[in-house]
N, C-alpha and C positions, 0 to 999 in steps of 0.2 A: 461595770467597768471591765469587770475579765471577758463579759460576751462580746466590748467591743473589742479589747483587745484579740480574743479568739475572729474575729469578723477580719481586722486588719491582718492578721496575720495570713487568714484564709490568703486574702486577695493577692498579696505580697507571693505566696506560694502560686497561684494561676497566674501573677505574673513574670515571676520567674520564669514558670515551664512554657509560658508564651514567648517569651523574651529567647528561651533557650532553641525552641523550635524555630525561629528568626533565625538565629546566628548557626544555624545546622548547613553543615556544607553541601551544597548540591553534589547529588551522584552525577555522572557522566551523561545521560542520557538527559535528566533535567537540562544540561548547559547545552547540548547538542539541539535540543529544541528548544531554545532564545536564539539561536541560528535566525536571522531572517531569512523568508524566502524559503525556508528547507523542511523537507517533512523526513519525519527519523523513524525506523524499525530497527528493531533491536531483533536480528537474525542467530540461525548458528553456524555460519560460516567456518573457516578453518580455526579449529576450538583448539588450537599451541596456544590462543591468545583469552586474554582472559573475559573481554568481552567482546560483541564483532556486532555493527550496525551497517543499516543499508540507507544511505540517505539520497534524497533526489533534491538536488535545486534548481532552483525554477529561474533561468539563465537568459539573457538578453538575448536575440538572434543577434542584432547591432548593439554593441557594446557604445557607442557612439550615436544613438537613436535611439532610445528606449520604445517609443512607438510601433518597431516595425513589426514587433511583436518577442513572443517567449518559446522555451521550450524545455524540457524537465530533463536533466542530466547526472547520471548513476553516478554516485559515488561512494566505494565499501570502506568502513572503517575498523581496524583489527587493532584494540586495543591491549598495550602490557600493563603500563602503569602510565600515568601524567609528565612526572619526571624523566623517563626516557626520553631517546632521540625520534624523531619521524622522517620516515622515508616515504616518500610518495613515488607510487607508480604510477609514471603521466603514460599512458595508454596511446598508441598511434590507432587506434581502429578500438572495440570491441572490449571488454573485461573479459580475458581468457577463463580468467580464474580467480578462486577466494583464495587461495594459499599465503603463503609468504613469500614473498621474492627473495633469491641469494641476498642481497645488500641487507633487508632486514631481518635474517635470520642470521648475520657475521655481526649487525651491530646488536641484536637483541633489545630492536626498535618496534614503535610501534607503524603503522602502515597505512597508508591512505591511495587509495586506488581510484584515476577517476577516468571513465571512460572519454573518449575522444567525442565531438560535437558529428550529428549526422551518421553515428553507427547504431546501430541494433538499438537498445533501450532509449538511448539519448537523440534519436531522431526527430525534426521538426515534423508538423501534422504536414507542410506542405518544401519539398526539395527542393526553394530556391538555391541553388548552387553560389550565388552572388556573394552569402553569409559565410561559403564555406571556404577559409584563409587561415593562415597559419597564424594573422596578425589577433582575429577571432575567437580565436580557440586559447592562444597564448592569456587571454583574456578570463575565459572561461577558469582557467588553471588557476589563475591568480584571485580571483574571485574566494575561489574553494580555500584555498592555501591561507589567506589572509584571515579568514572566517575562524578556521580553525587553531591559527595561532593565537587567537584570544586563548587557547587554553591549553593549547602546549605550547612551552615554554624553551624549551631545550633545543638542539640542534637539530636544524632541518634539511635535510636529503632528496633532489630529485632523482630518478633514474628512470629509463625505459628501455627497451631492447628492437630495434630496426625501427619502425616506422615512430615508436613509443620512444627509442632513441632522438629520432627527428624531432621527434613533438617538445622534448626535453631540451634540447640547444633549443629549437625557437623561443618557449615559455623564458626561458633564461636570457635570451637575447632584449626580450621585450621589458622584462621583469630581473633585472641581474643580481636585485636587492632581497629577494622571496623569499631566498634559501640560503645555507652557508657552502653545500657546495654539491655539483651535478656529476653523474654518472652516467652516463648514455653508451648501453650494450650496442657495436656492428650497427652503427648510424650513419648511412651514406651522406654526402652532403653533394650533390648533383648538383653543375653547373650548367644545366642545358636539358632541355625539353627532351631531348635522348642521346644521354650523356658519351661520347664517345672513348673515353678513356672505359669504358667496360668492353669494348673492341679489342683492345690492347693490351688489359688482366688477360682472357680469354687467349690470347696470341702469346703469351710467355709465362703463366704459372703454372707452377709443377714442373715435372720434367716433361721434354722432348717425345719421349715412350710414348706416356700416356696423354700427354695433347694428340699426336698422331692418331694412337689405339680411338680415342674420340671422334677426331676428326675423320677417321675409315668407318667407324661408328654411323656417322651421320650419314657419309657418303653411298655405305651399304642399303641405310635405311631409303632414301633418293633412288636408290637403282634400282630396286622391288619395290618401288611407290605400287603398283599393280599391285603383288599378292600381298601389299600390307592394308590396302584398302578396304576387302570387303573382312578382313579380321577387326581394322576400323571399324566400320558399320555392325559388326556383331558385337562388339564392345559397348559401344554408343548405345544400343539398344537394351543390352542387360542394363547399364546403368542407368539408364535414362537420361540420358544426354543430348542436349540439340546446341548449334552453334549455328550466332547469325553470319560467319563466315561459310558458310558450307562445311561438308566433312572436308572435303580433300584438302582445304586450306587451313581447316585446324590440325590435321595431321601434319603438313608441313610443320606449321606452327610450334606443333609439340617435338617435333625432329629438330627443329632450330634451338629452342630452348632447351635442347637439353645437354648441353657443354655447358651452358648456367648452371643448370640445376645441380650437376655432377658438383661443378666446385665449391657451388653455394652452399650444400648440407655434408659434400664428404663421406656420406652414407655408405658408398663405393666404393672400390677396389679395381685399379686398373685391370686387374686378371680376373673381373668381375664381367667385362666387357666381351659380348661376343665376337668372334672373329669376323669379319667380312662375307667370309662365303656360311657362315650360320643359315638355317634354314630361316624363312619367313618366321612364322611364331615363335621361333627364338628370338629372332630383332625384335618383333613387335614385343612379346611380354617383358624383355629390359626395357623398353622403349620406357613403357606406361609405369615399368616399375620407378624412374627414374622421374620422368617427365608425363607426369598425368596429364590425361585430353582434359580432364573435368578443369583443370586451367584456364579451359576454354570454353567453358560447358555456359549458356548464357543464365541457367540456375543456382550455379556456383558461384557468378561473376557476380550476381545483383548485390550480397552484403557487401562488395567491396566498391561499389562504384565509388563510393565518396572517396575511397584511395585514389583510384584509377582518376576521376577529376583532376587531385588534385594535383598527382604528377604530371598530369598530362598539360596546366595551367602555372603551376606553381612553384612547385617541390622538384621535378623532375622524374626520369623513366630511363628506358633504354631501347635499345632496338635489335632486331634480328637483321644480323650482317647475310647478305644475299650471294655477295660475290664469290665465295669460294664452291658453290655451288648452282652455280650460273647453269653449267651444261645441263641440269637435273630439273630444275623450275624457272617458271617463265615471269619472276617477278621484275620490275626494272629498279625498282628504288628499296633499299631496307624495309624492311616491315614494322609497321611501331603498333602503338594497343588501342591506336583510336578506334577497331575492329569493335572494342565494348561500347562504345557507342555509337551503335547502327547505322542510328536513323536519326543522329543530329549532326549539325556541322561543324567541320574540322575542329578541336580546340584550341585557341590562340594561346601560347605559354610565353609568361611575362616573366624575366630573369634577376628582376631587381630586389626581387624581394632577397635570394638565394646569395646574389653578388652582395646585399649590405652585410648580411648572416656570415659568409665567408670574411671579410674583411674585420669584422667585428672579432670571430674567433682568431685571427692573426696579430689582432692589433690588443683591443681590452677586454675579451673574455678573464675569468679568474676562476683560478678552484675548481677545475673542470679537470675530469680525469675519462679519458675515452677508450673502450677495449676493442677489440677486434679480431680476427682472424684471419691469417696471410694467407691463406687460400680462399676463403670466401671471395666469391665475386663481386661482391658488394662491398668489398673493401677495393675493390678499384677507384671505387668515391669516396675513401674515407678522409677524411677529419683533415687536411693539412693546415701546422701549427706557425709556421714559416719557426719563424725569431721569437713568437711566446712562450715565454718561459713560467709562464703564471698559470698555466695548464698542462698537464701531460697526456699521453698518448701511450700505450701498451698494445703490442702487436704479436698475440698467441703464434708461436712458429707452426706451420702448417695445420693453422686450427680453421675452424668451416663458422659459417653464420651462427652454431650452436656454440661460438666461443664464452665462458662465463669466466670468473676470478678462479673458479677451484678448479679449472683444466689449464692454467698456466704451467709454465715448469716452475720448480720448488720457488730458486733464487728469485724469478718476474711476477713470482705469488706474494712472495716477503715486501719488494718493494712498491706495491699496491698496495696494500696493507700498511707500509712505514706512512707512506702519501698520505690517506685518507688520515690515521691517527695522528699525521700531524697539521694536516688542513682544520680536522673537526678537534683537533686539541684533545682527544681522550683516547685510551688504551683499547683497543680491540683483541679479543682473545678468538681463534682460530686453529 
């Protein structure tokens, strides 16, 4: 009798500690692999966080066609704890980096980073262009996002900065329900294949001085196109550079764009500017400091084509205005960037996608809070809200493309901060 009792009791005890091994909660990485579709590494990414994975899913080309095939798409995870909030960095191009982004380092979130369809790691075996849309990709995001709310719980954060901003309203356009509220850092929203309101940024920001000091800038640069050439060509050759424009028309190129680039980064200082009668190599090395040829370099250009596509189709671009320097070069129409592709024909750009996007933000976007920079050139296309009130708009006074939340002034810092704490309902410390 007591061996049976010893016998029952044995079992009672293996099945407890079986029963107890059942009901043991999965660690993070266990529940990251019941992901379908997903394969998980467990990296050391940026180590603020207390764990950090690299996951690929394996991502429809046609979200609407499963047949047309697949392709595997990077996405980093930077874990605090469960219970926090997640902010996703939707990526316009490439995963710059594992760090944390401002947004999740203000809310002391955790982070999900996923690169954009057709860049560096997340590229198909084969470039059908056809796949690559914003409608696509908005897909893609939502795919990730859903996945991983199985198992965070708490408030969820889009944000991205310039293209990753773009990617951010679109994802949210398609998806409005995803998240509880977006952030998109200097996200143009172009209404045209080469948006002409960046003609007319260019023509009145800043002061008078320094548009002019510019514009004699460029003008200088155009009248010694001769002794700036063959320092071109020495240039071109230290770096190793080739352009299927020729040189001469990528120096133009990089002459033109550079009243862009001045306002877009602010890097510069009007009294930074050489004067007019500067010698040659003093124009040229502001020139390139300012306005890199590699812009134009056809080695540089190739990770961006799926950019270049897609503005040139979809999203929108810009153009190099000719006319004020007519007498100097013998272009007859604006210059635009179909130059990145050579050796195919014209791109045709469809506006309807951009025109529903726009109407959408004026009408029923919600909970959208947009930053920017009043001298960035790229805020010539930024964000207009008309009459919505259901989203805000902050515009850093004479801040550059590198506008973020903590280079506002004090008071436009506070009420960024009241926004966000009372969209997402919880106190934010800063």
């Amino acid at each position: 009798m007591n061996k049976l009792r010893t016998k029952i009791f044995s079992l009672l005890f293996v099945l407890s500690i079986g029963l107890a091994a059942c009901t043991q909660p999965l660690t993070l990485e266990e529940k990251l692999n019941q992901i379908p579709d997903v394969t998980v590494q467990k990296i050391t990414g940026d180590t603020t966080y207390a764990e950090y994975y690299e996951l690929y899913f394996t991502q429809p080309l046609d979200h609407e066609n499963p047949e047309a095939g697949t392709f595997k798409q990077r996405v980093l995870l930077g874990h605090h704890a469960i219970e926090k909030p997640m902010v996703v960095e939707i990526q316009g191009y490439n995963i710059w980096t594992e760090k944390a982004g401002e947004l999740s380092k203000l809310l002391n979130a955790n982070q999900l980073t996923i690169e954009h369809r057709y860049f560096k790691n997340s590229m198909p075996d084969s470039l059908d262009w056809k796949y690559l849309n914003i409608k696509q990709a908005a897909a893609d995001q939502h795919k990730v996002i859903q996945a991983l709310k199985k198992i965070y719980k708490n408030k969820w954060i889009t944000t991205g900065i310039s293209k990753g901003g773009q990617t951010t309203i679109y994802h949210r356009f398609f998806y409005p329900n995803d998240v509880d509220v977006s952030v998109p850092y200097v996200a143009p929203q172009n209404l045209a294949r080469e948006d002409k309101r960046i003609h007319k940024h260019l023509a009145t920001v800043g002061s008078k001085e320094c548009r002019d000091k510019i514009y004699q800038f460029q003008l200088a640069c155009f009248k010694n196109k001769k002794e700036l050439l063959p320092l071109a060509k020495t240039h071109a050759e230290e770096k190793g550079y080739s352009f299927s424009m020729g040189l001469e028309k990528a120096l133009d190129l990089a002459i033109l764009e550079y009243s862009f680039a001045f306002w877009q980064w602010g890097g510069t200082k009007s009294e930074d500017i050489p004067s007019p009668d500067a010698k040659a190599q003093d124009l040229f090395k502001h020139l390139v400091r300012v306005s890199g040829m590699d812009f134009f370099d056809e080695i540089s250009l190739k990770p961006s084509l799926a950019f270049y596509h897609q503005a040139l189709t979809e999203i929108g671009m810009y153009s190099y205005e000719v006319a004020p320097f007519k007498p100097y070069i013998s272009y007859e129409k604006d210059l635009t960037f179909d130059h990145v592709f050579p050796n195919e024909p014209i791109r045709k750009f469809n506006p309807e996608s951009m025109i529903q996007v726009n109407k959408w933000l004026q009408t029923d976007a919600e909970k959208m809070l947009f930053i920017y920079g009043e001298w960035d050139t790229w805020s010539a296309t930024a964000v207009d809200l008309k009459d919505n009130t259901k989203c805000k708009k902050f515009v850093n006074p004479e801040g550059s493309h590198g506008t973020r939340i903590r280079n506002f002034p004090a008071e436009m810092k506070t009420e960024i901060i009241r926004t966000l704490e009372e969209w997402l309902e919880m106190p934010i410390e800063n």
